[in-house]
C-alpha angles and dihedrals in degrees: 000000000000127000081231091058093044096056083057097056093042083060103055087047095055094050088045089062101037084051080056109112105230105241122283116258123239087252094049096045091058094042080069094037088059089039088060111030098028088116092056094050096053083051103055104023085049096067091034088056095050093044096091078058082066087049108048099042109014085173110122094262091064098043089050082049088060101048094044099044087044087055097043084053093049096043092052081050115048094210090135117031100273086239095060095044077054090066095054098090081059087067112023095043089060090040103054091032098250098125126350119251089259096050098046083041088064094062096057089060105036132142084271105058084041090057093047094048079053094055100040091055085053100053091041083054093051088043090053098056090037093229093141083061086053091055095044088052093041089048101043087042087053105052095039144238119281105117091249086047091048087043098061099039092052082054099047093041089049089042091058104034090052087063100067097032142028121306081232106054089041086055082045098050096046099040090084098050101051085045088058092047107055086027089065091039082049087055094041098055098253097124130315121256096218135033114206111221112193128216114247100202091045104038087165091061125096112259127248118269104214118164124238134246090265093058102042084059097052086045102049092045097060084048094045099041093049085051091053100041092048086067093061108078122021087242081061100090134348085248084080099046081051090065100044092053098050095033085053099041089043100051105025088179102052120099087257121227118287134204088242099058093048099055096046104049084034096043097068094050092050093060097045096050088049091055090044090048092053091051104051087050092054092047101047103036099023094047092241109186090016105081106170088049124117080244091060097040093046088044091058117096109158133214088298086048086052096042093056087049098050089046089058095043087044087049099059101035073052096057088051093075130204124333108284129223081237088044095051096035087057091056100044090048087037080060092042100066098041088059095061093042093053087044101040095104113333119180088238112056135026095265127225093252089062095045097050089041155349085238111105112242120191139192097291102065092066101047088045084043094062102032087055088059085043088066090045110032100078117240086218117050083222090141097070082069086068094108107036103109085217104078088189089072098072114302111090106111131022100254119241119248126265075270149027136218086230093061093048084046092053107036098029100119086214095172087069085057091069093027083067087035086059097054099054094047098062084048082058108042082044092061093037091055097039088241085128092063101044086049093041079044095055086050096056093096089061084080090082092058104073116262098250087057094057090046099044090055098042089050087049097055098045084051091051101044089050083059081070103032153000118337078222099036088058094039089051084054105046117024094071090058081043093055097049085045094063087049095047090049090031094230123141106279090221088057083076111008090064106053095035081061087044090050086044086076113036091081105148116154100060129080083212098037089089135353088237085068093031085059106044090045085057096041098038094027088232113176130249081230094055098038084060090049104043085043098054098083094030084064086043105048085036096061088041088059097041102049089042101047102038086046087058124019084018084065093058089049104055100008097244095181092085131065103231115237088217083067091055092080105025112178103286091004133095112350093031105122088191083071101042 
């Protein structure tokens, strides 16, 4: 071998040891450790820290104590799937003797998550025959299409749709329209959607694409406005079903909570945080009220600007067609049902239960009711053609229902199903232990605080901890303290319980407060930074709204003066001698 080719040699193996990361410290070595297993080790050291909790005071209360702080931790974390923490109380409450596996199996499949598997049938119907984008585009096309005027009809169009189905799917929904429209005003020369901001100390690099104040308002709206709708019916968002579920199973005497009620004390407060909501983005991304300011100028359009915008939204109303037989046999069905929601049994009224039978009937029998017709009723007429001798001219195949059982399979969110299971669950096991009373019994001194105060600090920590998880996951955790604490101060459960499930959902400053934010920061590319500043007076003007109209016009609806007599012995509460 050469000298020459042994320099060479020399060389490579020079560079292969300078390229040699030095070895990784012991402090190093566990940052990654952590990095990597930090979800493990929430899982295993959880249970092992509570377990002195066991030995101290093995009573049920305890017990119940153990199982419910290890799944809330669980729940903040995410170290398990939020659905599978839910199935824990099916296993731990037989196991340690707080509720038997019948009973904590029943509160997995309730009137409540019937009603929610109902409703959800329903909204995947609506979304197969795309009726709910009929009714966007009906609705934009109608108001007009200066930005203020397409602003208030996405609000108004997100606002109703995500009462009937999920706050996701309406963002969703919603997410490509706004996209074609300032997309076409882009092309056109009326504002830019983007701004590309280069790296100066990387000039090669490709710029930064950040929206403009146009498009975060088109954007956040759609996220806001879903949030807000979804508060208006108990179908809304699973939040509400939450309530139901832990408000009936807590206080079995009480007259339950109807769909009627609720929409009528939540509805109120759903239009006028909308409209709030429409006016604060256009303040503080259109320049309103400050007319000579770069806001104002970039938010004027002009009649051309319009014209392009109603063309878009023409277009696709346009590509729609015609009014289908599945289209106008949802929404006849989709009617239907909220009839007999809204006339089960009204206050007003004798209602049509209590005319057809003694037996209760709850929510559940009119949305089942109606999803069952949705897999019979075709969503082609094609049998009227049964008797025609010429089968091209329409009968050549039986039609499929308004929905399948394929579409149900696929877009179910079934996980939401325990996670509401789970919740009730821990009302339940609560109760049962008589976890609910010692804990109802430790908040009695809070009688002596007013009420508003009370309210006005428990609103604002629900608000606070959805900002982190889950809006059920924090309802699961904190309405059923919410609900001994009414009986220990003997105030009306509803006066707290209500707008607490009500703050669950207004999270605004987050990306994983709720999916709705999660959505419109990946499609616009809207900052962290920007979702927390554009959410800080939404969650201010929201709980103003809340405690002030459900402290007036909320105390008509449900009479919220007296203390019911059907609270003073709640299950598991006052007059429990299991728990004396």
């Amino acid at each position: 071998m050469t000298e020459e080719n042994d320099g060479e040699i020399n060389e490579i193996v020079q560079e292969e040891e300078t390229n040699i990361s030095p070895p990784l410290t012991i402090l190093e070595r566990i940052k990654i450790f952590l990095r990597c297993y930090w979800k493990t080790i929430i899982l295993i050291v959880t249970p092992i820290a509570l377990i002195p909790l066991l030995v101290t005071s093995n009573r049920p209360e305890s017990r119940c104590a153990f199982v419910i702080i290890i799944m809330a931790v669980y729940w903040v974390t995410e170290c398990l799937p939020m659905p599978i923490t839910s199935l824990i109380p099916l296993i731990l409450f037989p196991v340690f003797g707080i509720m038997s596996t019948s009973k904590t199996c029943g509160c997995y499949m309730n009137d409540t998550i019937m009603v929610f598997i109902g409703g959800l049938i329903m909204a995947l119907a609506i979304e197969h025959c795309n009726l709910h984008m009929r009714i966007a585009l009906g609705v934009m096309k109608y108001v007009g299409c200066s930005h203020s005027k397409l602003l208030g009809g996405l609000c108004t169009v997100t606002m109703f749709i995500s009462m009937w189905i999920s706050n996701t799917a309406a963002t969703a929904m919603m997410v490509p329209i706004v996209h074609a429209i300032l997309y076409e005003l882009e092309k056109e020369g009326f504002g830019d959607m983007f701004i590309e901001i280069p790296d100066p100390e990387n000039p090669g690099k490709k710029p930064e694409k950040r929206p403009t104040k146009i498009t975060k308002a088109y954007y956040m709206s759609a996220a806001y406005c879903s949030s807000i709708g979804g508060t208006g019916t108990l179908v809304g968002t699973g939040t509400n079903l939450t309530f139901k579920g832990i408000f009936e199973s807590t206080f079995p005497e009480s007259p339950g909570v109807n769909f009627t009620l609720w929409l009528a004390a939540s509805f109120p407060q759903m239009i006028i945080n909308t409209f709030l909501t429409w006016l604060y983005l256009q303040i503080m991304y259109f320049g309103m009220f400050r007319p000579n300011s770069n806001d104002a100028k970039s938010a004027t359009i002009g009649k051309e600007g319009e014209m392009i915008a109603n063309q878009v939204i023409e277009e696709k109303y346009k590509a729609l067609g015609k009014i289908t037989f599945h289209e106008a046999s949802t929404a006849t069905l989709f009617v239907v049902c909220i009839l007999l929601w809204l006339f089960r049994k009204p206050d007003f009224v004798r209602g049509w239960s209590e005319v057809i039978t003694d037996t209760e009937i709850k929510d559940s029998l009119p949305v089942l009711f109606i999803a069952i017709l949705m897999f019979i009723i075709p969503k082609k007429p094609t049998c009227i053609y049964a008797c025609n001798p010429n089968p091209s001219e329409g009968l050549v195949k039986s039609s499929e229902g308004l929905v399948n059982w394929k579409i149900i399979q696929n877009k179910m969110p079934w996980g939401l199903m325990f996670l509401l299971g789970g919740g009730f669950a821990i009302s339940q096991g609560s109760n049962a232990s008589c976890l609910s009373k010692r804990i109802g019994d430790s908040l009695e001194p809070l009688k002596n605080l007013p009420p508003l105060l009370i309210l006005c600090i428990v609103c604002i920590s629900a608000n606070t901890m959805t900002e982190f998880t889950s809006n059920a996951g924090v309802a699961n955790i904190i309405l059923p303290v919410v609900a001994q604490m009414s009986v220990a101060i003997k105030i009306h459960p509803m006066y707290f319980m209500i707008p607490v499930t009500l703050s669950c959902s207004y999270g605004f400053r987050l990306p994983v407060a709720t999916p709705p934010n999660a959505i419109v920061c990946a499609a616009g590319n809207i900052s962290t930074k920007s979702l927390i500043l554009g959410g800080c007076i939404p969650v201010v003007y929201t709980f103003i709204v809340i405690i002030v109209l459900f402290l007036t016009y909320g105390k008509l609806i449900y009479d919220l003066d007296e203390f019911p007599s059907w609270a003073k012995s709640p299950k598991g509460g006052e007059g429990n001698s299991m728990c004396d």
